[in-house]
NUBA-701275 format. One record per residue (C-alpha): residue number from 1; residue in three letters; z, x, y. Coordinates in nm, 4 decimals, decimal comma. Last residue first. Layout:
<seq NUM | type Ala | up Z | east X | north Y>
...
END
This chain:
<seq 237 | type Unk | up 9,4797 | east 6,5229 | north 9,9708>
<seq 236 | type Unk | up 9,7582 | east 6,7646 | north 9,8759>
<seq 235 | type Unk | up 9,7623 | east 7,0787 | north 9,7540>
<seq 234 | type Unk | up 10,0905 | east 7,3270 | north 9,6738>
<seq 233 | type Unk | up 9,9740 | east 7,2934 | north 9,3010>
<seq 232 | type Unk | up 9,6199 | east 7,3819 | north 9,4105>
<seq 231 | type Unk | up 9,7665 | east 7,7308 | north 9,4906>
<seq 230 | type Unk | up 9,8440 | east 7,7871 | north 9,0902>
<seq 229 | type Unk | up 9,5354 | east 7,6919 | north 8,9939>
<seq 228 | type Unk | up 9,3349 | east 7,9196 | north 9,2270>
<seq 227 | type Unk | up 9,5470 | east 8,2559 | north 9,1172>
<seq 226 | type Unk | up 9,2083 | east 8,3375 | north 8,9186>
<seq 225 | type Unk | up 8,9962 | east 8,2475 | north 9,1710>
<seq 224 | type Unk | up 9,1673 | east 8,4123 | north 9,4247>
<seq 223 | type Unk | up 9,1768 | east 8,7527 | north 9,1848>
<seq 222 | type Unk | up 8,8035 | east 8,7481 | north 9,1543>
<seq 221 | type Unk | up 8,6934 | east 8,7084 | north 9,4807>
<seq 220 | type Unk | up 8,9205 | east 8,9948 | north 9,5756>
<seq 219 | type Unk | up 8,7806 | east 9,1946 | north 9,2621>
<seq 218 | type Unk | up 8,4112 | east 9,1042 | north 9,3592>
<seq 217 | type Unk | up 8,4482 | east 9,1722 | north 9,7450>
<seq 216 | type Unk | up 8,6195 | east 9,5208 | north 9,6899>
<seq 215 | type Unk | up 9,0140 | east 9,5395 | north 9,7560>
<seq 214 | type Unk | up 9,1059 | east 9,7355 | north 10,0405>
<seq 213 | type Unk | up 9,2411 | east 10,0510 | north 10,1153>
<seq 212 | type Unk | up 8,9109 | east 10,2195 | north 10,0336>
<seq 211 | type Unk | up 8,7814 | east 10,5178 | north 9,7974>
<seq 210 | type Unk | up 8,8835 | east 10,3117 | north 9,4523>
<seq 209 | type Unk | up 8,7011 | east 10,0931 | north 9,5820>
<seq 208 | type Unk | up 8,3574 | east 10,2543 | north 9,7147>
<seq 207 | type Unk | up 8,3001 | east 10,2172 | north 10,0221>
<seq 206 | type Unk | up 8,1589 | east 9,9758 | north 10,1897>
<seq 205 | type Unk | up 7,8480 | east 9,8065 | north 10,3831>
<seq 204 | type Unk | up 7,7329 | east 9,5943 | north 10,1100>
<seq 203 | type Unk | up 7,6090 | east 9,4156 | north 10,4155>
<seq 202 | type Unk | up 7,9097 | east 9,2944 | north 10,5784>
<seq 201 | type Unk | up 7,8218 | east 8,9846 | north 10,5949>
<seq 200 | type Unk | up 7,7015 | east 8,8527 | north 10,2680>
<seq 199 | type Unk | up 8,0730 | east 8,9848 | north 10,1460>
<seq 198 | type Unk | up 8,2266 | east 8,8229 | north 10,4011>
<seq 197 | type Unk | up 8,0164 | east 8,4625 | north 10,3028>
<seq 196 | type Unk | up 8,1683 | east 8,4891 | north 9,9711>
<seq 195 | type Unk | up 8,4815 | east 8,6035 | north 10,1196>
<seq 194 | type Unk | up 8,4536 | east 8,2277 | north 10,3197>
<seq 193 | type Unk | up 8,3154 | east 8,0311 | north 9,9823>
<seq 192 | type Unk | up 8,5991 | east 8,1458 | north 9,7906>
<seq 191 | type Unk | up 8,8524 | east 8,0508 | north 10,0733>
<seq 190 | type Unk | up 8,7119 | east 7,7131 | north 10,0619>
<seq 189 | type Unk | up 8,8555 | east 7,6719 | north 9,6329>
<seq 188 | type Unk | up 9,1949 | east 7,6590 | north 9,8243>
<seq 187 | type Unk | up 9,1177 | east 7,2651 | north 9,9976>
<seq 186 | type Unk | up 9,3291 | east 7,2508 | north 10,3337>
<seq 185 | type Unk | up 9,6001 | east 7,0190 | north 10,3608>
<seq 184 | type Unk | up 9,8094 | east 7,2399 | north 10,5673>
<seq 183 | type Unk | up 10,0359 | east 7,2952 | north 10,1989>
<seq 182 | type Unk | up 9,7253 | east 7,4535 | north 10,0759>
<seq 181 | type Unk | up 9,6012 | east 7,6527 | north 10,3796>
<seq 180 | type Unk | up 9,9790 | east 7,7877 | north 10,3470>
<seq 179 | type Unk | up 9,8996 | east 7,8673 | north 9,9601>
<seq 178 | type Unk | up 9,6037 | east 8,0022 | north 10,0111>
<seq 177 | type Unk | up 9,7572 | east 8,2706 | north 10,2618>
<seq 176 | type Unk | up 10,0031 | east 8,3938 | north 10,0702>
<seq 175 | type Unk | up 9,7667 | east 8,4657 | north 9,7349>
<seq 174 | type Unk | up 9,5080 | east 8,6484 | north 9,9985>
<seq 173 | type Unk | up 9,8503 | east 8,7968 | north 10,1833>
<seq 172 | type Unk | up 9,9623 | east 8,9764 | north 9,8667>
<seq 171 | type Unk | up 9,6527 | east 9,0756 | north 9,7744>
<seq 170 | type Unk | up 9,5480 | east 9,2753 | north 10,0922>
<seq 169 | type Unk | up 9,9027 | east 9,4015 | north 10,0780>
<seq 168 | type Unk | up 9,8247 | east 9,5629 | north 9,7815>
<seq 167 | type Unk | up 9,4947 | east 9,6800 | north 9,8581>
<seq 166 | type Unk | up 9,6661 | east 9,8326 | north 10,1780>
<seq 165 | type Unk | up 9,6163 | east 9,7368 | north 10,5284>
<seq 164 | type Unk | up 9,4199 | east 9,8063 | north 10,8481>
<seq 163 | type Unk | up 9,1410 | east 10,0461 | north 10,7149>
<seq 162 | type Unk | up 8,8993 | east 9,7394 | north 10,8185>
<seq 161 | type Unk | up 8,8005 | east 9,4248 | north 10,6461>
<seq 160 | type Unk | up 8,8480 | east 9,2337 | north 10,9000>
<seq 159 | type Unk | up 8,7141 | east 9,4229 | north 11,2185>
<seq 158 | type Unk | up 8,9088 | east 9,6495 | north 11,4614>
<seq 157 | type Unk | up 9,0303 | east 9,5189 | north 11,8284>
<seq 156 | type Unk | up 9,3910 | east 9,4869 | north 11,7276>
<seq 155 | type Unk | up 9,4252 | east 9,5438 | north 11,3514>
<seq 154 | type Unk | up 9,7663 | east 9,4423 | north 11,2991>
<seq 153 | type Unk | up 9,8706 | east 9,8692 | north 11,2156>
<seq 152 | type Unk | up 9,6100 | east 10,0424 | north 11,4407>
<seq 151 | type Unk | up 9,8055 | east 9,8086 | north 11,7762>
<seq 150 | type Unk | up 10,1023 | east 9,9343 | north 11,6454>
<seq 149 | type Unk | up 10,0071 | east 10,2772 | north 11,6126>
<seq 148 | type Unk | up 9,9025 | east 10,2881 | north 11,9619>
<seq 147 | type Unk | up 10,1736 | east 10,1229 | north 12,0906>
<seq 146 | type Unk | up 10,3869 | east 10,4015 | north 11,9127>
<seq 145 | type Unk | up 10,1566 | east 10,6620 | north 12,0406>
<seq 144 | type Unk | up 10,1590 | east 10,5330 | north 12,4278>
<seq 143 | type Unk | up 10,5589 | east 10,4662 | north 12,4026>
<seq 142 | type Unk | up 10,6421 | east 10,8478 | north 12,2891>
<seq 141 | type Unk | up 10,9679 | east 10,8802 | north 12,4842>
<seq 140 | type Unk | up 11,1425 | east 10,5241 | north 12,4020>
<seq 139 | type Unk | up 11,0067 | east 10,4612 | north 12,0459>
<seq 138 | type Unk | up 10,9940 | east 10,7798 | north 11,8802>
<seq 137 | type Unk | up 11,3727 | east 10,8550 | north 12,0260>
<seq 136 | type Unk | up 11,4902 | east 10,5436 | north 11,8892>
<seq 135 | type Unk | up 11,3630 | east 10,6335 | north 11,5361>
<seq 134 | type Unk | up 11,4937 | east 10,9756 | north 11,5465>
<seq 133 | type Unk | up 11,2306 | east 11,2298 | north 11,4789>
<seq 132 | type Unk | up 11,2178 | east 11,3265 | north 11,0864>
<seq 131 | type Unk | up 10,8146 | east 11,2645 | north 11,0739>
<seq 130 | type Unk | up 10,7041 | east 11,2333 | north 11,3891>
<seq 129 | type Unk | up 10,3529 | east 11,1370 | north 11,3685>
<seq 128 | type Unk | up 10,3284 | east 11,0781 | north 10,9586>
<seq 127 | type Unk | up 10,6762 | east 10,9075 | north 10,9424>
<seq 126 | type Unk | up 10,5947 | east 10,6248 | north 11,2609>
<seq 125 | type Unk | up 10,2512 | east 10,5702 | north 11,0864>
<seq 124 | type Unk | up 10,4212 | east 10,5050 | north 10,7597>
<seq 123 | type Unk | up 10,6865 | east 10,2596 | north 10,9647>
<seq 122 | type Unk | up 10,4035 | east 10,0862 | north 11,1227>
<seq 121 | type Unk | up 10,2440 | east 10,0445 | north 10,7960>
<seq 120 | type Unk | up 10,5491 | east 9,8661 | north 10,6625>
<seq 119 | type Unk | up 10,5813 | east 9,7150 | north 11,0121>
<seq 118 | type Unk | up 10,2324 | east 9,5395 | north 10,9489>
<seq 117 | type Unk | up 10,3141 | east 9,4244 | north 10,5955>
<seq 116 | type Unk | up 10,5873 | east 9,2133 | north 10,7241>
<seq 115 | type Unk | up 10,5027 | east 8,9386 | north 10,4614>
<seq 114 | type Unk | up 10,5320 | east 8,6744 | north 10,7668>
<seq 113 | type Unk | up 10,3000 | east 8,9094 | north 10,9534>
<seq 112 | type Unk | up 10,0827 | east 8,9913 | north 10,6697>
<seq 111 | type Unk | up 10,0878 | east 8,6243 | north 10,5789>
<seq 110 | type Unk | up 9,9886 | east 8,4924 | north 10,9485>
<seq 109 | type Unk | up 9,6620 | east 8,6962 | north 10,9159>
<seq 108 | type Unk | up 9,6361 | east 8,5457 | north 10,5592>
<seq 107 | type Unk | up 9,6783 | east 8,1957 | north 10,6436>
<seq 106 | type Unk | up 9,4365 | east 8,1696 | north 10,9760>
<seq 105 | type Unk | up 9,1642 | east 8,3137 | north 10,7900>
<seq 104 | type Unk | up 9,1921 | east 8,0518 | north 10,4756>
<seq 103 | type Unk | up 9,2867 | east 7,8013 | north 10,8017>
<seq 102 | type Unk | up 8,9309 | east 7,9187 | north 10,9438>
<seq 101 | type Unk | up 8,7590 | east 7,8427 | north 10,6165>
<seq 100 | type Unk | up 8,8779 | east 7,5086 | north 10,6252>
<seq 99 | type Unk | up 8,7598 | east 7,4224 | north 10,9603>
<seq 98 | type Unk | up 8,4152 | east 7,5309 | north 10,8674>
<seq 97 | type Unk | up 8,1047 | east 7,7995 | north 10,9796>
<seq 96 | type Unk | up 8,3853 | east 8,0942 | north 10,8947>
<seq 95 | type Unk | up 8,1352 | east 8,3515 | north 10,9668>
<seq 94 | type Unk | up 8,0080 | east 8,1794 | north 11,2425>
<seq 93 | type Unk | up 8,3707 | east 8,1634 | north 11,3960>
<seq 92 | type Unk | up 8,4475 | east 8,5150 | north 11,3230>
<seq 91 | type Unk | up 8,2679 | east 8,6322 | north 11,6259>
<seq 90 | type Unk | up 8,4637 | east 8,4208 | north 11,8718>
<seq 89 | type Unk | up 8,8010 | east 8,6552 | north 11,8241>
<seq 88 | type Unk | up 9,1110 | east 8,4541 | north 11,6906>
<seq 87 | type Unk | up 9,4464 | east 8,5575 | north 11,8044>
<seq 86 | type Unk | up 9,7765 | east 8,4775 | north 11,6742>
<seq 85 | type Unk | up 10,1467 | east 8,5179 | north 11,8206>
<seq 84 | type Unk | up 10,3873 | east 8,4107 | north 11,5272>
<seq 83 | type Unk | up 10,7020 | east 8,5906 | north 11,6162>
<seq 82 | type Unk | up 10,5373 | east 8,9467 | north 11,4571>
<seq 81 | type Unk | up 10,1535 | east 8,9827 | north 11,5513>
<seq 80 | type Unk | up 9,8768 | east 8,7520 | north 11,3915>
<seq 79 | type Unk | up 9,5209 | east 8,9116 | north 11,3968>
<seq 78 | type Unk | up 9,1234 | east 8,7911 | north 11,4160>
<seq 77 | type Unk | up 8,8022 | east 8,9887 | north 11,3539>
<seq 76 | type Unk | up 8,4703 | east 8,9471 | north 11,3086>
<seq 75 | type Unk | up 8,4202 | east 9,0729 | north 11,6742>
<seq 74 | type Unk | up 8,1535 | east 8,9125 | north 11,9297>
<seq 73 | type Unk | up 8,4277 | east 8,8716 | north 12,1941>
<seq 72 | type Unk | up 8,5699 | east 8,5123 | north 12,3174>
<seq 71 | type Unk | up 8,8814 | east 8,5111 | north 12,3015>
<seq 70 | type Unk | up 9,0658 | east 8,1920 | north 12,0991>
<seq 69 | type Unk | up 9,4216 | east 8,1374 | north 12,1298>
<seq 68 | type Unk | up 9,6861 | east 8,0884 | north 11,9003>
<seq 67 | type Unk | up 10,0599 | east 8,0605 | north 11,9877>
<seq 66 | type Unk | up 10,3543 | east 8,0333 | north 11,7313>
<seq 65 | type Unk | up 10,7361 | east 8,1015 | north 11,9008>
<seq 64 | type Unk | up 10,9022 | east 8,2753 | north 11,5388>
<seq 63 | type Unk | up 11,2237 | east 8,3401 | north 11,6665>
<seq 62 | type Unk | up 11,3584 | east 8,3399 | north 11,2863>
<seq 61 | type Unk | up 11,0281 | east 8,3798 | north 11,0462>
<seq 60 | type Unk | up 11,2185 | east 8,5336 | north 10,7949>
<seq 59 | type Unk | up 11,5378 | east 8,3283 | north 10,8354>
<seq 58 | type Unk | up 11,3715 | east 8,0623 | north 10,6768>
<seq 57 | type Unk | up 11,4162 | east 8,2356 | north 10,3688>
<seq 56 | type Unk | up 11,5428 | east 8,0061 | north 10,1403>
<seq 55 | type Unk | up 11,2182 | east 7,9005 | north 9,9172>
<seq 54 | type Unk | up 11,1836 | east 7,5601 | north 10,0147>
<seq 53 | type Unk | up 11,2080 | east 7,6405 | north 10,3790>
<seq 52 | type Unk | up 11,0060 | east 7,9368 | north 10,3632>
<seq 51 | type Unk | up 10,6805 | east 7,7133 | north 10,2505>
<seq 50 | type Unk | up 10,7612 | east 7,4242 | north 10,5300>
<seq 49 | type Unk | up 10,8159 | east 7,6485 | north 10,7778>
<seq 48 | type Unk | up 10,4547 | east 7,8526 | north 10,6552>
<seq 47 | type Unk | up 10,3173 | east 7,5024 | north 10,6259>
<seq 46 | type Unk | up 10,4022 | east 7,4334 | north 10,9789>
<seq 45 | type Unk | up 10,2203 | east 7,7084 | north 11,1381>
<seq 44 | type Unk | up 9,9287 | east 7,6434 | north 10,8694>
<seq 43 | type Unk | up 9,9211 | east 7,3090 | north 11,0831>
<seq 42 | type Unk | up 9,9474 | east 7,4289 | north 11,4498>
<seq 41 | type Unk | up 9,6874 | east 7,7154 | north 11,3738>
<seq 40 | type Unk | up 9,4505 | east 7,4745 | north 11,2433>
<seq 39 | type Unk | up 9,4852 | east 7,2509 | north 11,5465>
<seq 38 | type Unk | up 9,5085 | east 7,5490 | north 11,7937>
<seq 37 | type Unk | up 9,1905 | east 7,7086 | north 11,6768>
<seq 36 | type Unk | up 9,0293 | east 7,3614 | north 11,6682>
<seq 35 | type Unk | up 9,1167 | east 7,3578 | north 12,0569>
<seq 34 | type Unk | up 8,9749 | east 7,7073 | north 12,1286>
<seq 33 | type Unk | up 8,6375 | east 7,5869 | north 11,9667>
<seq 32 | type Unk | up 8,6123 | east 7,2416 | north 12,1213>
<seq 31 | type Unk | up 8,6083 | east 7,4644 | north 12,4935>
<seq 30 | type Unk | up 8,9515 | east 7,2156 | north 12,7156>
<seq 29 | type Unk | up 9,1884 | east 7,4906 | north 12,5891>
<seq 28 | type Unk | up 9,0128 | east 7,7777 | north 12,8124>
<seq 27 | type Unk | up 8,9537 | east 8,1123 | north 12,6001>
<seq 26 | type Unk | up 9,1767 | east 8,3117 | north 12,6519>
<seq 25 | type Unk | up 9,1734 | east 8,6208 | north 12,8672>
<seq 24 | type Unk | up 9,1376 | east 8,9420 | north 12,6896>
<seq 23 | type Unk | up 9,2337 | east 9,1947 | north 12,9020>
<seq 22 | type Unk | up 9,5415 | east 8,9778 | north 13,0589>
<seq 21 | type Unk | up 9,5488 | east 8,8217 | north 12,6821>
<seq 20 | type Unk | up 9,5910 | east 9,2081 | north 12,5481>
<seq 19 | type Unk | up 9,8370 | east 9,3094 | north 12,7879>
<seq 18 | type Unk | up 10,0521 | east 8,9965 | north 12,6814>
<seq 17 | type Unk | up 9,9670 | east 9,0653 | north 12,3209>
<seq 16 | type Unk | up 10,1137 | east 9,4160 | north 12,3431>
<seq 15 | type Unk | up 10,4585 | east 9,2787 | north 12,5024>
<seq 14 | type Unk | up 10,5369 | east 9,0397 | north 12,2712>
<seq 13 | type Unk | up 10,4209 | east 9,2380 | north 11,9863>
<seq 12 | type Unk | up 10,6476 | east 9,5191 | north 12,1040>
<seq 11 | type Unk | up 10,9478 | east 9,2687 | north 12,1324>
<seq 10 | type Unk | up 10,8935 | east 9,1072 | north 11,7768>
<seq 9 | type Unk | up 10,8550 | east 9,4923 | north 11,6108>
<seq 8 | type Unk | up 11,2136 | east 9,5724 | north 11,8307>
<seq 7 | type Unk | up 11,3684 | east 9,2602 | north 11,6510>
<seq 6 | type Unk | up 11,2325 | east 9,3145 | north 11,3161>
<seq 5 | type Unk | up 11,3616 | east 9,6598 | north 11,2841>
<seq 4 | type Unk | up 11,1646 | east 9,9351 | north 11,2555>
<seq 3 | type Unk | up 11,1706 | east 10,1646 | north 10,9542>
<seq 2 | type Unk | up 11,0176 | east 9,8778 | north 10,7785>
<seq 1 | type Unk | up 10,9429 | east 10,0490 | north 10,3862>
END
């Protein structure tokens, strides 16, 4: 369900990640971590045009102008907006510990975006609040709740693992995002280790499953090793 279209989703992120970098200023590109951020981000960037290329849908990611930048606040958390604009916060960095794990991050924030899973929850958000209120109207006279539900729906400021998507669109981006780190020339069986490391993180910290939005550490694990054969088929070393 996107209620919103595209075009007014890629002008909102525009303008919410500008206010966000003036809050958040990035770090500089000369700091080794900012610059690996970029590198990674440049190559699953290109396996995602690579990926929609062979499958016809290159309009998908039409006006898609990719930036990453690192900020530096102690957050496990990182987020790609609509038109490709991705940030990574400094706390994740331990967490990911290698270049490889940081594309498996990389590839499933950009696979929500790509996937659109953020307007879907947008668009539930939008139905909740104002229910039968025109769409136009929603956005133009109730601008703090809409950027407020935007910002709730890529997970601005909130941790991975978060309320911020569905289990379903949870999966859909794990099995997206493997496959970009793939085609980037990153090994799959790395995004085992990272959730691995997740799980150690967040202290069993949880809810139960069927209680959460998410998928629990053992079934996500679970599921990306079981789809692990068909992502090696995009590898290449």
């Amino acid at each position: 369900m996107n209620m919103v279209p595209e075009s007014e989703m890629m002008a909102m992120a525009l303008t919410n990640y500008q206010e966000f970098l003036a809050q958040n200023p990035p770090v500089e590109e000369s700091n080794a971590d900012a610059q690996l951020v970029k590198t990674v981000g440049n190559k699953i960037a290109q396996a995602v045009e690579s990926f929609m290329k062979s499958k016809g849908l290159s309009s998908r990611i039409a006006g898609y102008q990719w930036e990453f930048n690192l900020v530096n606040e102690n957050t496990v958390n990182a987020w790609c907006m609509p038109g490709g604009k991705v940030v990574v916060y400094s706390g994740l960095l331990p967490v990911t510990q290698t270049e490889a794990a940081l594309a498996c991050v990389m590839g499933h924030e950009i696979a929500h975006a790509v996937a659109r899973h953020g307007n879907e929850r947008m668009s539930q958000g939008l139905l909740v609040q104002f229910g039968g209120i025109a769409l136009d109207v929603a956005l133009s006279q109730k601008s703090e709740l809409t950027r407020n539900l935007f910002a709730q729906s890529y997970g601005i400021s909130s941790q991975l693992g978060m309320l911020k998507y569905s289990r379903v669109h949870e999966s859909e981006a794990d099995k997206l995002g493997i496959v970009f780190m793939a085609i980037a020339g990153y090994d799959p069986h790395e995004a085992i280790a990272f959730w691995e490391r997740m799980a150690t993180a967040s202290g069993g910290n949880k809810p139960p499953e069927l209680l959460s939005t998410h998928p629990s550490d053992e079934t996500r694990i679970r599921d990306i090793k079981a789809f692990l054969p068909e992502a090696m088929k995009y590898y290449k070393q």
